[in-house]
VOTIVO-153916 format. One line per field, with one value per residue (C-alpha): residue number from 1; residue in one letter; x, y, z. Coordinates in Angstrom, 2 decimals. Example, Ala and Ser with C-alpha at 12.3 -4.5 7.8 and 13.67 -1.06 7.14 Angstrom:
<pts>
resi 1;2
resn a;s
u 12.30;13.67
v -4.50;-1.06
w 7.80;7.14
</pts>
This chain:
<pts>
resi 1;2;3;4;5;6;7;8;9;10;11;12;13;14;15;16;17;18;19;20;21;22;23;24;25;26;27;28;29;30;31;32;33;34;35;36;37;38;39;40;41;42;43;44;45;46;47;48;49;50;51;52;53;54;55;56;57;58;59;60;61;62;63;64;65;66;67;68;69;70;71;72;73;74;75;76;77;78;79;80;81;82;83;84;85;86;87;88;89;90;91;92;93;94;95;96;97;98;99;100;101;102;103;104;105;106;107;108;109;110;111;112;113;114;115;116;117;118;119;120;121;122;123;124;125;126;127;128;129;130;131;132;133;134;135;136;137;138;139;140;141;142;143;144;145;146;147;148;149;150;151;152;153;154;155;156;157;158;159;160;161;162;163;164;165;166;167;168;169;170;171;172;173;174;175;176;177;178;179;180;181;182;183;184;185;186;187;188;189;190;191;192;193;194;195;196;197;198;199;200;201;202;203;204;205;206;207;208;209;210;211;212;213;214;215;216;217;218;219;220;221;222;223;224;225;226;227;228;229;230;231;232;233;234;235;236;237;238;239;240;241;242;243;244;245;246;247;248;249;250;251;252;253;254;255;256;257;258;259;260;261;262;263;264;265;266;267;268;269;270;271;272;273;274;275;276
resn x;x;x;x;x;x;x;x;x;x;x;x;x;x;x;x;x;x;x;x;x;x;x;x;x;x;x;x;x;x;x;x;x;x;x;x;x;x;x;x;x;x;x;x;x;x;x;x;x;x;x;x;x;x;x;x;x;x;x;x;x;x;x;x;x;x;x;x;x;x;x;x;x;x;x;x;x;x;x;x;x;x;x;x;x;x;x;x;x;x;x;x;x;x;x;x;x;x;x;x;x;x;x;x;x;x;x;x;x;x;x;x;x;x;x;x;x;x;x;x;x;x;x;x;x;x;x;x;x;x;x;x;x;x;x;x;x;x;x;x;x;x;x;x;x;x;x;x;x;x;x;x;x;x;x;x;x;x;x;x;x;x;x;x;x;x;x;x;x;x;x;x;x;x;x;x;x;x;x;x;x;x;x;x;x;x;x;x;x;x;x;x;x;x;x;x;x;x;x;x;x;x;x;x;x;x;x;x;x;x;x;x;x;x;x;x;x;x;x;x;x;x;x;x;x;x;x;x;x;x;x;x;x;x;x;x;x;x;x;x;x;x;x;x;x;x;x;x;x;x;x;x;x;x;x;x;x;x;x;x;x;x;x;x;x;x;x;x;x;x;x;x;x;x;x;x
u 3.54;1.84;2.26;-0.31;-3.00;-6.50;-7.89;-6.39;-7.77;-8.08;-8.47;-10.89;-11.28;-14.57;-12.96;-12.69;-15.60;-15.05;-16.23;-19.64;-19.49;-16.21;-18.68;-21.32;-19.41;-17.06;-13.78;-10.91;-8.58;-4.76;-2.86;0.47;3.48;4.75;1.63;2.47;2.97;6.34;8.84;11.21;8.25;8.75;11.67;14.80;16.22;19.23;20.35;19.73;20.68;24.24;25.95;29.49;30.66;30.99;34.55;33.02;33.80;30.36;28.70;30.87;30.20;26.78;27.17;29.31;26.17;23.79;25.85;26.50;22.81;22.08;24.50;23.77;27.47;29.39;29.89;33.41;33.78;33.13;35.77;36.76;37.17;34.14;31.82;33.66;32.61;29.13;27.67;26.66;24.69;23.08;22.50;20.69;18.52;17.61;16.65;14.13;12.96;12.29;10.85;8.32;7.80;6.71;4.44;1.96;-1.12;-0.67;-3.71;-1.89;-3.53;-2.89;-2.29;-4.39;-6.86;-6.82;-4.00;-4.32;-2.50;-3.23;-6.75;-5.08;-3.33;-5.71;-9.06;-9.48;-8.14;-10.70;-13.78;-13.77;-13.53;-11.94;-12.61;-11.89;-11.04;-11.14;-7.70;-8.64;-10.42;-9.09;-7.29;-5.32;-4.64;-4.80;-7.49;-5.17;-5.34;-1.63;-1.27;-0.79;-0.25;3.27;4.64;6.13;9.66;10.64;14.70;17.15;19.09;18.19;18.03;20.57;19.77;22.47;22.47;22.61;19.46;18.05;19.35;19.35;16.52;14.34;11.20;10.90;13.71;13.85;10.54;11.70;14.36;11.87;9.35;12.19;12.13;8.56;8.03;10.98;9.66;12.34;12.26;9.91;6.90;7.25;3.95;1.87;2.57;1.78;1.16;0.55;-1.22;-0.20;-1.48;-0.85;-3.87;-2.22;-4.93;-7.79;-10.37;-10.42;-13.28;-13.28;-16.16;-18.90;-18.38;-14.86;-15.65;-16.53;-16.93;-16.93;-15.15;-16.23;-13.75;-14.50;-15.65;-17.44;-20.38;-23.71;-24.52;-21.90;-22.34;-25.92;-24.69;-22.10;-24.52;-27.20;-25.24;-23.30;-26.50;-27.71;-24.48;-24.56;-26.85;-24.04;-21.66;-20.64;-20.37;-18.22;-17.56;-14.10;-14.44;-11.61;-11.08;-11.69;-7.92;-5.87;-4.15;-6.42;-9.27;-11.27;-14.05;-17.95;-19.92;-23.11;-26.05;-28.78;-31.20;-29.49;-28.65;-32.03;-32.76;-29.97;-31.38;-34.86;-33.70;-34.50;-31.46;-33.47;-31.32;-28.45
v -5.20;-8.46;-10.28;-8.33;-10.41;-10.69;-10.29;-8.85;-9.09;-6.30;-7.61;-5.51;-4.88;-4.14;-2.07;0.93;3.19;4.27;0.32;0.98;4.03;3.00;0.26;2.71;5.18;2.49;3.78;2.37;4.66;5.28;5.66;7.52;4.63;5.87;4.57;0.87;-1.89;-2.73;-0.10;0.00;-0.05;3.38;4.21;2.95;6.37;6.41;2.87;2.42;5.83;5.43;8.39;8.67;10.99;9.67;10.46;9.89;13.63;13.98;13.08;15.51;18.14;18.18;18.27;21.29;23.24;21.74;23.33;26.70;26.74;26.29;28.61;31.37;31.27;30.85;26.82;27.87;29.22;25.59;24.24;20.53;21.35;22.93;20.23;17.78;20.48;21.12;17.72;16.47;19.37;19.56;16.08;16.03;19.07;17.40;14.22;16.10;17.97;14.84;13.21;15.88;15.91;12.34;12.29;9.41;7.37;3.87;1.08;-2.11;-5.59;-9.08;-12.13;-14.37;-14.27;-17.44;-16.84;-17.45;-14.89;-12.38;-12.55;-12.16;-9.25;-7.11;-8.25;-7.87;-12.09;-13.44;-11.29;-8.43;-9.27;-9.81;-7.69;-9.08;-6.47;-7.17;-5.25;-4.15;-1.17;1.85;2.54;-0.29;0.78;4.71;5.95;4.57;0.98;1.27;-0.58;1.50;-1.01;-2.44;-5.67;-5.40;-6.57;-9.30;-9.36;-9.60;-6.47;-2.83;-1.80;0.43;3.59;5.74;9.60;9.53;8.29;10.66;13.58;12.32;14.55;11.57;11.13;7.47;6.49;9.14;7.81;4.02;4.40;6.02;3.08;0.73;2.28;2.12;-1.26;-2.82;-5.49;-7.45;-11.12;-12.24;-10.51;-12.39;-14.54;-11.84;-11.51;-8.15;-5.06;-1.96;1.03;4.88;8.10;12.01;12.15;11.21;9.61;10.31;7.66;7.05;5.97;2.77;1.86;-0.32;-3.18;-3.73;-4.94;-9.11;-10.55;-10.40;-13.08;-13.03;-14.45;-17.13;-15.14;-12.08;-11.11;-12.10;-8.42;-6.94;-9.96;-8.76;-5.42;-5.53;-8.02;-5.19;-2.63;-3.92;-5.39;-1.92;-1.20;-4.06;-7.12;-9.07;-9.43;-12.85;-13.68;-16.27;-16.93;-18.51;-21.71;-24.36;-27.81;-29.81;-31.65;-28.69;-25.64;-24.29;-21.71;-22.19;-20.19;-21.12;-19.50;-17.97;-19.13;-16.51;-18.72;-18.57;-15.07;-13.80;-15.76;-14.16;-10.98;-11.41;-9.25;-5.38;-3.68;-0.33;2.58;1.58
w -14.83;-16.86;-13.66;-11.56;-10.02;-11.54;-7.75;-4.53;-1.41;1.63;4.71;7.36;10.62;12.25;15.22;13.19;13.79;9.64;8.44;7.52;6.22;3.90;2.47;2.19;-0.35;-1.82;-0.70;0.61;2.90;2.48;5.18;6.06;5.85;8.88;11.00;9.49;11.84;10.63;12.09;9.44;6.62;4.19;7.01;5.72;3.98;6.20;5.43;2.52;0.62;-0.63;0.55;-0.85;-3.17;-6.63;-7.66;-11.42;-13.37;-14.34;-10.80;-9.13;-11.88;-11.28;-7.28;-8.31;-10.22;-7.83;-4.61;-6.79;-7.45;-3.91;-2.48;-5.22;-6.45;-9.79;-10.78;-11.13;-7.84;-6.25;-5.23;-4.67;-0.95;-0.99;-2.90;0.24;2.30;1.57;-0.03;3.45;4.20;0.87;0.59;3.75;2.40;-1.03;0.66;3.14;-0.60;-2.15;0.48;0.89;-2.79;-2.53;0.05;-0.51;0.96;0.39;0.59;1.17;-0.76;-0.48;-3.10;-0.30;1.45;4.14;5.74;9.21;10.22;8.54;10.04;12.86;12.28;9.75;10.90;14.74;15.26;12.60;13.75;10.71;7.07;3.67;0.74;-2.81;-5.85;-9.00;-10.08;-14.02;-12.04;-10.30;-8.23;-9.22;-12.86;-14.30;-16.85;-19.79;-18.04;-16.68;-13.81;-10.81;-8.22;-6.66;-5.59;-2.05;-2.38;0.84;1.14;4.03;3.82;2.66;-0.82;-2.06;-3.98;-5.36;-4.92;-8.69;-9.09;-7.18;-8.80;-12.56;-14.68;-15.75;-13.47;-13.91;-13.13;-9.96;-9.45;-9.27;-6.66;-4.65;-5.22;-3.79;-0.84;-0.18;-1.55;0.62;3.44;5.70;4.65;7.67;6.01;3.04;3.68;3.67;-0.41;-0.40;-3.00;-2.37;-4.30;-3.73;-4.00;-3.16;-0.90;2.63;5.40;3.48;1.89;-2.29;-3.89;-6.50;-8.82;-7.01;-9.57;-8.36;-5.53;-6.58;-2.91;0.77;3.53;6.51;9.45;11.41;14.66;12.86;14.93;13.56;13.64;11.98;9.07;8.48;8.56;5.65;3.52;3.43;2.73;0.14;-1.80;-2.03;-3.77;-5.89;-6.18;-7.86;-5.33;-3.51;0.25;1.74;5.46;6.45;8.22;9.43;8.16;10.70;11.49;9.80;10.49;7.41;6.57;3.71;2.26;2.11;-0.39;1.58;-0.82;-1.83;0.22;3.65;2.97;2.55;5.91;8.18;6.59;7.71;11.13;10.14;10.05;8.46;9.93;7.83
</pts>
């Protein structure tokens, strides 16, 4: 994946009672797909699983052990009528196995971070905040430096995925229809230039190494509070990291990001904030 951003951005919202703590240990939490905003995101098994029967010798030969396997009979005892008979029912059953078997938390990134409405959206309309990775750590690549993070694919209709692919014996590529599925997004989302990151822990936080984390962007009605807040905590965790605050250029539809000098920073930080 040589075409993986250098940087993605996460964008924040303060409204979650799990913020400060999240900065605190220097984890990021991975939801279920099915609590996405986007109905159809990680949903679209029914449309988009191809589900005739090959009439290809070899596909129907391995329905045939598949079904005998299944229903604890001899291969040669399936019938034609009975692979017609039986592949719905079995399909159905090794789609619920695999979809159990690939249960995943996904953390979902983004290739900007000034889009207007994305603010919106992600941090509680402009008052949260924008965190900026630095994607040569985890969790966006393995221990070996493999890149472990997906592009989110925008297109107008569903994928297709064959049954084949599916059932075939090599992992990867089982493992790559699957990903097509969860990295599917109807065209409209396309501005969001999204990518996503997954792992087997389901709604629970992951941590990521404090250096990752390269800067902080603040939206444009964050409360002064909350601002202080994040500043102090995540000096503790790392003296090096930058702070900008989003502000709008005056005569466009356009955010931009201020760097927050070390001077005015110590300033706003003057106000004890010693419980955190």
């Amino acid at each position: 994946m040589t075409d993986m951003p250098k940087t993605l951005f996460k964008y924040q919202t303060t409204d979650d009672e799990n913020f400060l703590n999240n900065l605190k240990e220097s984890q990021i939490y991975f939801k279920c797909p099915s609590e996405f905003n986007d109905p159809y995101d990680c949903a679209i098994w029914d449309e988009s699983i191809d589900r005739s029967l090959d009439a290809s010798n070899k596909f129907r030969i391995k329905i045939q052990k598949l079904i005998a396997k299944e229903c604890d009979i001899l291969e040669e005892d399936v019938s034609e009528n009975e692979i017609e008979k039986y592949y719905p029912e079995f399909l159905d059953n090794l789609l619920k196995k695999i979809q159990d078997e690939h249960k995943v938390g996904c953390s979902c990134f983004s290739e900007k971070n000034d889009h207007i409405l994305m603010w919106a959206h992600y941090s509680g309309g402009h008052t949260g905040f924008c965190l900026e990775f630095d994607t040569s750590s985890p969790p966006f690549v393995d221990r070996n430096k493999e890149p472990k993070v997906y592009r989110v694919n925008y297109e107008e209709s569903f994928p297709k995925i064959k049954v084949d692919d599916l059932l075939c014996s090599s992992p990867e590529k089982k493992d790559e229809a699957y990903l097509k599925l969860l990295t599917t997004k109807y065209l409209d989302w396309k501005y969001e230039k999204e990518w996503r990151v997954f792992l087997g822990d389901v709604n629970k936080p992951h941590k990521y190494p404090v250096k990752a984390l390269k800067a902080v962007y603040f939206g444009t009605k964050i409360t002064e509070d909350n601002l202080k807040k994040i500043c102090l905590i995540l000096r503790r965790n790392n003296r090096n990291i930058l702070f900008f605050k989003m502000k709008k250029i005056e005569g466009k539809f356009k955010l931009e990001p201020t760097k927050i000098s070390s001077s005015n920073l110590e300033k706003m930080l003057n106000t004890n904030h010693s419980s955190l």
